[in-house]
N, C-alpha and C positions, 0 to 999 in steps of 0.2 A: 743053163740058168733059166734061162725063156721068162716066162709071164711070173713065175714063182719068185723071181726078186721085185716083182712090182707090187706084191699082194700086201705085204708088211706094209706097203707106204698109206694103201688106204683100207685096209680093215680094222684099224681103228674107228671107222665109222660105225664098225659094231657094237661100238661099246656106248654108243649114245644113248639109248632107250633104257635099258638098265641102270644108267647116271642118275637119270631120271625116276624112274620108280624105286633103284634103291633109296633115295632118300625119303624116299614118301612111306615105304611098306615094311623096311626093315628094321632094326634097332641100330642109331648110329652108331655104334660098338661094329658092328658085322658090317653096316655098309662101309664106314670109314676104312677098315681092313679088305675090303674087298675090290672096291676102286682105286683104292692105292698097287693092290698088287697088279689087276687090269693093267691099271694104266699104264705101271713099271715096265711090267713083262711088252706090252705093243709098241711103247717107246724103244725099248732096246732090238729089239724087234726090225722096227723100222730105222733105227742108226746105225745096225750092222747092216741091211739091205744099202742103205745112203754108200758105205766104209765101200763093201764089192765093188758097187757101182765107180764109185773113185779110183779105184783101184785098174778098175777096166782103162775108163779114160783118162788116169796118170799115165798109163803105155804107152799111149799111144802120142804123149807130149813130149817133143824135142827138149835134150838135156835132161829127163827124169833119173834119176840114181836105181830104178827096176834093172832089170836083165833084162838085154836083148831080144830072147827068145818071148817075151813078153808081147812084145807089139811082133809080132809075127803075124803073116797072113792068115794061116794055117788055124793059128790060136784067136785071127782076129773071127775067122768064119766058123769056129767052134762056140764062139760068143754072140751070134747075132742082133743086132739091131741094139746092141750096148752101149758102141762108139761113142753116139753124140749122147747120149742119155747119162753116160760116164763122164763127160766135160761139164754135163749141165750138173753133176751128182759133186763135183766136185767142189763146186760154190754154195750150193745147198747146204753139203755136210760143212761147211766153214762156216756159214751163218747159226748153223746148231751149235757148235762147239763154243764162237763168239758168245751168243744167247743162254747157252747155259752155264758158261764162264762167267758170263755177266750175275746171274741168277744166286752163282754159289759165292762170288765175290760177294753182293751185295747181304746175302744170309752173313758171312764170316763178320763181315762189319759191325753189321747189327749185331750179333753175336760178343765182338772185341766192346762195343758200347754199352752190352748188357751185364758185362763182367766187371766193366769202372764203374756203372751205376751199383754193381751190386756192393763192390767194394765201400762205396760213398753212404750205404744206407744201415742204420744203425740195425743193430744186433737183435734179433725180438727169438726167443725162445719158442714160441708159437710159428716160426718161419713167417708171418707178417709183420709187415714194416707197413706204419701207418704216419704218413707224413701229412704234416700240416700244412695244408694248400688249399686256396680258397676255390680252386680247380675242380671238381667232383670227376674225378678217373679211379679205374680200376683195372690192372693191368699181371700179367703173371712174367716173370723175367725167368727162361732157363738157364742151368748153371749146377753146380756142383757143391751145395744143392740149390735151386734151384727158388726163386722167392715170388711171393706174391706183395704186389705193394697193393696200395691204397689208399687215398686221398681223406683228409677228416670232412671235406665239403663231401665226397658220398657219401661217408659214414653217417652225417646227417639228413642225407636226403632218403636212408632206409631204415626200416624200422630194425627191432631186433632180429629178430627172425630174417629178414631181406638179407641182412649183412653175414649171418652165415651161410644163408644160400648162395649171396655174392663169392665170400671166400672159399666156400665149399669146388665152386664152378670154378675158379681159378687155378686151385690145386690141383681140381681134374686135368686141367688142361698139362700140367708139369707131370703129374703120376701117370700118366698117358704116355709122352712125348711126342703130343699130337704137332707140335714143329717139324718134327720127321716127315709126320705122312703130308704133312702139306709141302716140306721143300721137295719130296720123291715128284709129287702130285705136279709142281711147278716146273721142273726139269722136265717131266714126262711131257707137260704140255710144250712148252719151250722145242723138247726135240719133235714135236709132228702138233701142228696146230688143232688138228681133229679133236685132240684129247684137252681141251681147252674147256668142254664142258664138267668133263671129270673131274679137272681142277676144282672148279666152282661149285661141283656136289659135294667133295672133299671138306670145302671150305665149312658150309654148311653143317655137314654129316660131324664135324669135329666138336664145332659147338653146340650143335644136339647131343653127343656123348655125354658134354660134361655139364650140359641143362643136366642129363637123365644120373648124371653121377651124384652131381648136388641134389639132387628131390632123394637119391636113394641114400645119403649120408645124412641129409636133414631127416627125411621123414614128412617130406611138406613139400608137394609138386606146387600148390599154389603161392606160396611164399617165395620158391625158384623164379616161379611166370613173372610175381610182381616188381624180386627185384632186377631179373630180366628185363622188364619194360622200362622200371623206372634207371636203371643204371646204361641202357643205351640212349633214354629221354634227357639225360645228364650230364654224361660221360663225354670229356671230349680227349682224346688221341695223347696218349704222352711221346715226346720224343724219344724217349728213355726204352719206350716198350717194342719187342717186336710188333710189324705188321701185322704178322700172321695170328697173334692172339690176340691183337689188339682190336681185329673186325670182330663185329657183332653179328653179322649175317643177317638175313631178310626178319625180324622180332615179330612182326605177327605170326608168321607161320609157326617158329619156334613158340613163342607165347601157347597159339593154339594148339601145340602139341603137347604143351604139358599141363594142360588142362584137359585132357584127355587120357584114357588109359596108357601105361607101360609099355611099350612096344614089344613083341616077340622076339627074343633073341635068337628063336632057333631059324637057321637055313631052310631047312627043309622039313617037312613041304611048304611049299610056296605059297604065299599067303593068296593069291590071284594066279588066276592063268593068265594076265597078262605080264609079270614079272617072272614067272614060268619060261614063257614066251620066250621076254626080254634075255633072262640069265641064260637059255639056251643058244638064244642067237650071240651072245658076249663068249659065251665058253666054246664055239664054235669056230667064229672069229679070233681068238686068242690063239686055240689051236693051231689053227690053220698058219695062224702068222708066223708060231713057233717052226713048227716045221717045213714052211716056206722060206726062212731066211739060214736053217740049217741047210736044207736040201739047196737054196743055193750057194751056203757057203762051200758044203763038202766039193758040189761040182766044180765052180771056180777053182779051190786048191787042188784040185783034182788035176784039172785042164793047165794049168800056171808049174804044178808038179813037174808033167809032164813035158816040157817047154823050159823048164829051167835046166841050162846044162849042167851036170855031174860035176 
């Protein structure tokens, strides 16, 4: 196994530079799809490397339910320098399991709360439910299918136009299932903190998608910007609504990107050598991690194979 089950744990630092410029250079369409799969793939990555390592030092712990030939000398010096790294591997991979347990419990809830809310919200043929509340919110609930609500105090706070760029942006966010790439994005960070930034380009890159959805169903990138500004200037948080749709993300920047041209949808070529750069040194790093925590797992069942008796 050697150094190749420690590489997964930290090459996910590759993936930081890229976080960073795809949100700046790409169309959030492609970076949202693209950070999400990074992150996926280097998280699982790094949980199977955590699993080996556990697997090492559960042998080697009095009363484990492994075989015998497991904690053998033989098999322990076929595994060098794992021992303690496997005791420490073992608390690690608990606190991930805990943390992302937590993670998908607290999504299901939300989830169980956004299905009584949806239950509770009258019927609108348009799939908007527009409630009367002195509140000014605007929020998108997923579901089957899937609703967007909204308060009559926003509805008064945007003009005509503002309020189908509003609901337009909404819908993005359900016609997407941008919920997905952010609970993947959230897990991923959860199981290796590294990937902590990727979450937060995620976050961002989602609701740029559905800024760039609304300008291209409306027809009106400035109408998007303003009711962009003014419905986070407004808007305050319903309990009803997921977290994840319910952030607005950093509005000037967004603001100022849709006051600017359409972003390139295509990959490649790369819009900058320095995002060049970045997605080589990511697809590198990814690589490596992939085949790192394969190559130690073959070896491990390999050596554990061979140590288990017949």
């Amino acid at each position: 196994m050697g150094v190749f089950v420690y590489l997964p744990l930290v090459l996910p630092l590759t993936a930081l530079p890229i976080a960073r410029l795809a949100e700046q250079h790409l169309h959030p369409c492609s970076a949202t799809r693209l950070l999400a799969a990074v992150g996926t793939t280097l998280a699982l990555c790094s949980t199977v490397c955590l699993a080996l390592l556990m697997v090492v030092g559960t042998a080697q712990l009095p009363g484990n339910p492994l075989p015998d030939g497991w904690s053998d000398p033989e098999v322990r010096a076929a595994v060098p320098y794992e021992e303690k790294a496997g005791i420490v591997a073992i608390g690690v991979l608990a606190a991930v399991v805990v943390a992302c347990g937590s993670a998908v419990h607290h999504h299901v809830r939300q989830r169980v709360r956004a299905a009584r809310a949806l239950r509770s919200l009258p019927e609108q043929p348009s799939g908007v439910a527009v409630l009367s509340d002195p509140e000014p919110y605007a929020y998108a609930l997923p579901g089957s299918p899937g609703r967007v609500v909204v308060s009559t105090a926003m509805m008064e706070c945007l003009t005509a136009r503002e309020r189908r760029a509003l609901v337009a942006h909404e819908r993005a966010h359900l016609t997407a299932r941008h919920h997905r790439y952010l609970l993947a994005t959230q897990l991923a960070a959860r199981a290796n903190p590294f990937l902590l930034p990727l979450r937060t380009a995620v976050a961002y890159s989602t609701e740029r998608w559905a800024d760039e959805a609304a300008a291209q169903a409306t027809g009106d990138r400035r109408a998007v910007a303003g009711a962009v500004g003014k419905a986070a200037l407004f808007a305050h948080r319903s309990p009803d609504a997921l977290p994840a749709l319910a952030a607005v993300g950093p509005i000037p920047r967004r603001v100022a990107a849709l006051l600017d041209p359409v972003p390139p949808t295509r990959l490649w070529p790369p819009s900058s050598a320095h995002v060049a750069f970045a997605g080589l040194v990511a697809t590198v790093g990814t690589t490596m991690s992939a085949l790192s925590s394969l190559n130690a797992t073959v070896t491990l069942v390999r050596i554990l194979h061979a140590a288990t008796p017949l």
